[in-house]
C-alpha positions as CSV (number, residue, x, y, z in Angstrom):
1,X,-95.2,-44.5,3.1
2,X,-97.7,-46.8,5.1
3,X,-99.2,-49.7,3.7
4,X,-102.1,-48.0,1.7
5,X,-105.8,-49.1,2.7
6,X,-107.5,-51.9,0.1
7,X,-108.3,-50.8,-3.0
8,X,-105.9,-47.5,-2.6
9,X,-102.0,-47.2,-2.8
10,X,-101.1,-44.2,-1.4
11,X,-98.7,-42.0,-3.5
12,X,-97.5,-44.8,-5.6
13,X,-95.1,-46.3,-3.4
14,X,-92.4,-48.7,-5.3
15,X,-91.9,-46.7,-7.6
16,X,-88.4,-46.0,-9.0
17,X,-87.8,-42.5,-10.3
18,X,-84.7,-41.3,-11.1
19,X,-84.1,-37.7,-11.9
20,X,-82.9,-36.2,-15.0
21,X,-82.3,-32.8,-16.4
22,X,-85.1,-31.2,-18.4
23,X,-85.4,-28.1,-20.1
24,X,-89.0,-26.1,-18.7
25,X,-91.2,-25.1,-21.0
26,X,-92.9,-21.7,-20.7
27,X,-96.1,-22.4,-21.8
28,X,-98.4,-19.7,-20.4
29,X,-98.6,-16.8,-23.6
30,X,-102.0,-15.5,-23.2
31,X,-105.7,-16.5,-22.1
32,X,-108.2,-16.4,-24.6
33,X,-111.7,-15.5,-22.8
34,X,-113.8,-17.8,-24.5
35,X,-116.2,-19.4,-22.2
36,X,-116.7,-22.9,-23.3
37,X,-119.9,-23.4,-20.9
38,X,-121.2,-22.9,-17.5
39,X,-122.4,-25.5,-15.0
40,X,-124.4,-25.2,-11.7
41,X,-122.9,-25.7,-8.3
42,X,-124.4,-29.0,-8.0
43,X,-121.4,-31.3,-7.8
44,X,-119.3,-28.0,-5.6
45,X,-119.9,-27.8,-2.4
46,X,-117.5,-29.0,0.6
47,X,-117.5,-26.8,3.9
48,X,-118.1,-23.1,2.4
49,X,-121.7,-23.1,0.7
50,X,-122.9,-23.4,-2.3
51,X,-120.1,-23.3,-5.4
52,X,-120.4,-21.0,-7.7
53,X,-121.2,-21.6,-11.6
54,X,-117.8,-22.7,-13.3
55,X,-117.3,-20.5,-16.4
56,X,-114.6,-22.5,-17.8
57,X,-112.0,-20.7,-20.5
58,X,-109.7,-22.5,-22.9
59,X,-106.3,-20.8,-22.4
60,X,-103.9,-20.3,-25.1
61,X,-100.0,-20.9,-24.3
62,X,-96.7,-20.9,-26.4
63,X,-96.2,-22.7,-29.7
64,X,-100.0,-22.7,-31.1
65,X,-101.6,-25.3,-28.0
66,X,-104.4,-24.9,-25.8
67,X,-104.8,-25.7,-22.3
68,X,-108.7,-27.2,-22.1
69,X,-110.1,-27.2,-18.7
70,X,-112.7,-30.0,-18.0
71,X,-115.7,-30.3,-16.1
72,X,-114.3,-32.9,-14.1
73,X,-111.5,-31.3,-12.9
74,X,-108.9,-32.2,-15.6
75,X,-106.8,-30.1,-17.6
76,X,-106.2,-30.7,-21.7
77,X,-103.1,-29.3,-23.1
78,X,-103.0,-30.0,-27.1
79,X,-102.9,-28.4,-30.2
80,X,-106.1,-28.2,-32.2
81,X,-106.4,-31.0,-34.3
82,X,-104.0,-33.8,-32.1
83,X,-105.8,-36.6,-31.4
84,X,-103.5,-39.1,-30.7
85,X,-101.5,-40.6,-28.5
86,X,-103.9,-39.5,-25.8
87,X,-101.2,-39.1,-22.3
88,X,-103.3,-39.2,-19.2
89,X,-101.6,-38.0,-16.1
90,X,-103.4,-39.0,-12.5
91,X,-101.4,-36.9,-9.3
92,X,-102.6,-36.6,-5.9
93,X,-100.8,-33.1,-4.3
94,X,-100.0,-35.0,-0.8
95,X,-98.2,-37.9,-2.8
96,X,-94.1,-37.0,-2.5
97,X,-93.8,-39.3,-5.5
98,X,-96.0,-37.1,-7.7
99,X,-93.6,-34.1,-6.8
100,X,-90.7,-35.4,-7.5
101,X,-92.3,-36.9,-10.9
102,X,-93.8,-33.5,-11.8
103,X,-89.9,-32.1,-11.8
104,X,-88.8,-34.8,-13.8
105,X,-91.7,-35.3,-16.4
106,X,-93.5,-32.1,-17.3
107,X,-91.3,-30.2,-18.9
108,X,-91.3,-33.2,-21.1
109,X,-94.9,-33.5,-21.7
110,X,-95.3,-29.8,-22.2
111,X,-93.0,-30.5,-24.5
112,X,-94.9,-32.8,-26.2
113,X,-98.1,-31.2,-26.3
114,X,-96.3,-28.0,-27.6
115,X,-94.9,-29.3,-30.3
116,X,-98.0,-31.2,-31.1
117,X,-96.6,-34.9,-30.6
118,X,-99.2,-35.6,-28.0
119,X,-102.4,-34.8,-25.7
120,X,-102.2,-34.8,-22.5
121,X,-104.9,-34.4,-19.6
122,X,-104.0,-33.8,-16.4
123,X,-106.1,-35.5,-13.6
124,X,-105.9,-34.2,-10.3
125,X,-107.0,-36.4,-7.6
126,X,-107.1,-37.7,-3.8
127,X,-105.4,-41.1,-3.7
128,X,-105.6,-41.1,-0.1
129,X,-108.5,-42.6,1.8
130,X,-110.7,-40.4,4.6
131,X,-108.7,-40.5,8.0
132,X,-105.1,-40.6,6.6
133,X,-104.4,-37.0,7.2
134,X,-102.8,-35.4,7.2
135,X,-102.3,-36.3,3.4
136,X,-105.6,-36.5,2.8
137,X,-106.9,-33.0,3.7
138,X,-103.7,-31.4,1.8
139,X,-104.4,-33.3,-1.1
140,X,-108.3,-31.8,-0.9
141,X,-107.4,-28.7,-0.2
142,X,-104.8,-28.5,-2.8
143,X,-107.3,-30.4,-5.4
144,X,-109.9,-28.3,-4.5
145,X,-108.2,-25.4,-5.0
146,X,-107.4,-25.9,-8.7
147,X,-110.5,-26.7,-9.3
148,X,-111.4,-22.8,-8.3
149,X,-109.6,-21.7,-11.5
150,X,-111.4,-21.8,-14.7
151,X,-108.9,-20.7,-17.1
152,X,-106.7,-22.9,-18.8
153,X,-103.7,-21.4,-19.0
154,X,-103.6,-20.2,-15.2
155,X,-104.6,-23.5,-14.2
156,X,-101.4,-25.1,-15.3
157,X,-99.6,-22.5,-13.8
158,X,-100.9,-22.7,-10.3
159,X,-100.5,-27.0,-10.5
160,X,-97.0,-25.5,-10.9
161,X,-97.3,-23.3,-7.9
162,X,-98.9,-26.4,-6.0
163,X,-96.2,-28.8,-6.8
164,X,-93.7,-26.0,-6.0
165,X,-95.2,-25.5,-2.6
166,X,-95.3,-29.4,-1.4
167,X,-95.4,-30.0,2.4
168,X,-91.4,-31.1,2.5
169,X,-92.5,-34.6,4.5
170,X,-95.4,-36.5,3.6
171,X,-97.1,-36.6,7.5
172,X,-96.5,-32.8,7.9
173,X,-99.6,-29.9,7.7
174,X,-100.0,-28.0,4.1
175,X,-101.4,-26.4,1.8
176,X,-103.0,-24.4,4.3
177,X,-106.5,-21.8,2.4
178,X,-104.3,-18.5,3.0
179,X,-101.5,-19.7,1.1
180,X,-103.6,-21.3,-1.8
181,X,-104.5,-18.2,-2.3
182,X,-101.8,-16.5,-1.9
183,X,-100.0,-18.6,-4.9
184,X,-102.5,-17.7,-7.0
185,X,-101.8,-13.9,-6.9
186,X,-98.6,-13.8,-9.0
187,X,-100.5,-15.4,-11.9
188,X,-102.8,-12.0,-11.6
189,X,-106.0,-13.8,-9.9
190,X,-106.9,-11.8,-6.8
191,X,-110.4,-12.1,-7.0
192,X,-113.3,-12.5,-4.3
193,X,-114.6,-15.0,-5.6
194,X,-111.5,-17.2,-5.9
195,X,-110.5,-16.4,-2.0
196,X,-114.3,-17.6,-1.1
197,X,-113.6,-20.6,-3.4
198,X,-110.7,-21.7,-1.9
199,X,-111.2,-20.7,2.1
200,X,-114.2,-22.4,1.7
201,X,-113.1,-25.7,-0.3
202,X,-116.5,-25.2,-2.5
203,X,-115.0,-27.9,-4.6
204,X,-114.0,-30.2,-2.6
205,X,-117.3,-32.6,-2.8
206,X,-116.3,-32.3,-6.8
207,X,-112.6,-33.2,-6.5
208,X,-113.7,-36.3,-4.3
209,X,-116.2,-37.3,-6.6
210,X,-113.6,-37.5,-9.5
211,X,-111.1,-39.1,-7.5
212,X,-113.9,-41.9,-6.8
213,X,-114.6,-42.3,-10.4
214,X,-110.6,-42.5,-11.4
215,X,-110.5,-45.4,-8.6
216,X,-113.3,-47.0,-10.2
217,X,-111.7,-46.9,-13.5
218,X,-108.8,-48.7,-12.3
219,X,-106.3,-45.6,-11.0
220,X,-105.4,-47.5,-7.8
221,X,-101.7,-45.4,-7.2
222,X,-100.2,-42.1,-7.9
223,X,-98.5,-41.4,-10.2
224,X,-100.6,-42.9,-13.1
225,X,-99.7,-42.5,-16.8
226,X,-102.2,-43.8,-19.1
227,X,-101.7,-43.9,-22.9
228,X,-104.7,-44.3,-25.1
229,X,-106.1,-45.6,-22.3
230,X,-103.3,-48.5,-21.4
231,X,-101.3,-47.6,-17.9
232,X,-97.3,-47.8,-18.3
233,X,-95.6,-50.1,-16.3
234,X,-92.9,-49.1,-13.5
235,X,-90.1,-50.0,-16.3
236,X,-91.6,-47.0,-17.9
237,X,-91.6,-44.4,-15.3
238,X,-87.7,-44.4,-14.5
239,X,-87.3,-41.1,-16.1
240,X,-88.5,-38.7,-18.9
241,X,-86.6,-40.2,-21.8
242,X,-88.2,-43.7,-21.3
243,X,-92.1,-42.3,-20.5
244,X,-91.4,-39.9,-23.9
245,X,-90.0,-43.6,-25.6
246,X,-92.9,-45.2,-24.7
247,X,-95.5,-43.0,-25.3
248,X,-93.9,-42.2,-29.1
249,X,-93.8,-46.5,-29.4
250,X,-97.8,-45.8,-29.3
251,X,-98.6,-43.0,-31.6
């Protein structure tokens, strides 16, 4: 990758990941239609009018867990009544280093949050700065277009989908609107208003307001693992078994 602008590292570059073999979880069961709470369209927005109101569900999936949507963007996955060790994951779509950590590391933190050892939120985000395209306007579009999905447990499916669908070299053209939508349809979402959603990037504006706030918090390079709040070092994130080892050293 090119050397990253100040204050942003694109994709996380240095770091070492080695693959290893990992058993998927299926975690999508069933979505519960419980609508947690609805917010205006004021932080939407983004090339395609107005956004509409986010009626966000919790989703349930396999082994008793939940998958929480946020209203920034992220996505909880955690049994009811895990609190601790909170594992915060921060990806930007366009980064090849967050796809080829996705393959190694979710099952394993599906895992984890199935089996109620963990909770982990997932935090989308744009690591890369305005003007670095084309990574930058996958990453948005991509971002964006997970943010058009209010339910849970179809949310972590399509970051699946996403992931799946990667541009194969980091300076080539993805993730074009037709095809966001298009990956959505097998998870049974062939809505209006999610086609509108997406063509239009109505969240981008929100997506690129979260990613500002996760820079300002510190999140400086994708992929970022954060537990309780303390980001693991590069001799962490060689595979699954040592990010599971140190994230059970702090439970």
């Amino acid at each position: 990758m090119p050397p990253p602008p100040p204050g942003r590292k694109g994709g996380g570059a240095g770091l070492v990941i080695g693959l290893v073999a990992a058993a998927l979880v299926v975690v999508v069961v069933a979505v519960v239609g419980v609508a947690l709470f609805t917010r205006g369209g004021d932080d939407g927005g983004g090339g395609g009018g107005a956004a509409p109101p986010e009626q966000l569900k919790v989703g349930e999936i396999s082994g008793g867990a939940q998958a929480r949507p946020g209203t920034d963007g992220s996505l909880t996955m955690v049994r009811p009544g895990v609190e601790r060790p909170v594992v915060e994951v921060y990806g930007d779509f366009a980064c090849p280093h967050c796809g080829t950590f996705d393959k190694m590391v979710d099952p394993m933190l599906k895992d984890l949050a199935v089996s109620g050892k963990a909770k982990v939120i997932y935090r989308p985000m744009v690591i890369w700065s305005k003007g670095m395209e084309p990574m930058h306007g996958n990453a948005l579009r991509a971002a964006s277009a997970l943010r058009c999905l209010s339910d849970g447990a179809r949310w972590l499916a399509y970051q699946d989908a996403l992931y799946a669908h990667q541009p194969k070299e980091q300076y080539t053209q993805g993730y074009d609107v037709k095809d966001l939508v298009s990956y959505a349809a097998p998870l049974g979402v062939r809505d209006d208003t999610f086609r509108k959603c997406v063509t239009g990037q109505q969240r981008a504006e929100a997506v690129l307001a979260a990613s500002r706030a996760y820079t300002s918090g510190g999140v400086n390079a994708t992929p970022t693992v954060r537990v309780n709040g303390v980001a693991l070092g590069s001799e962490s994130l060689g595979s699954a078994e040592t990010i599971r080892s140190a994230i059970e050293a702090r439970s």
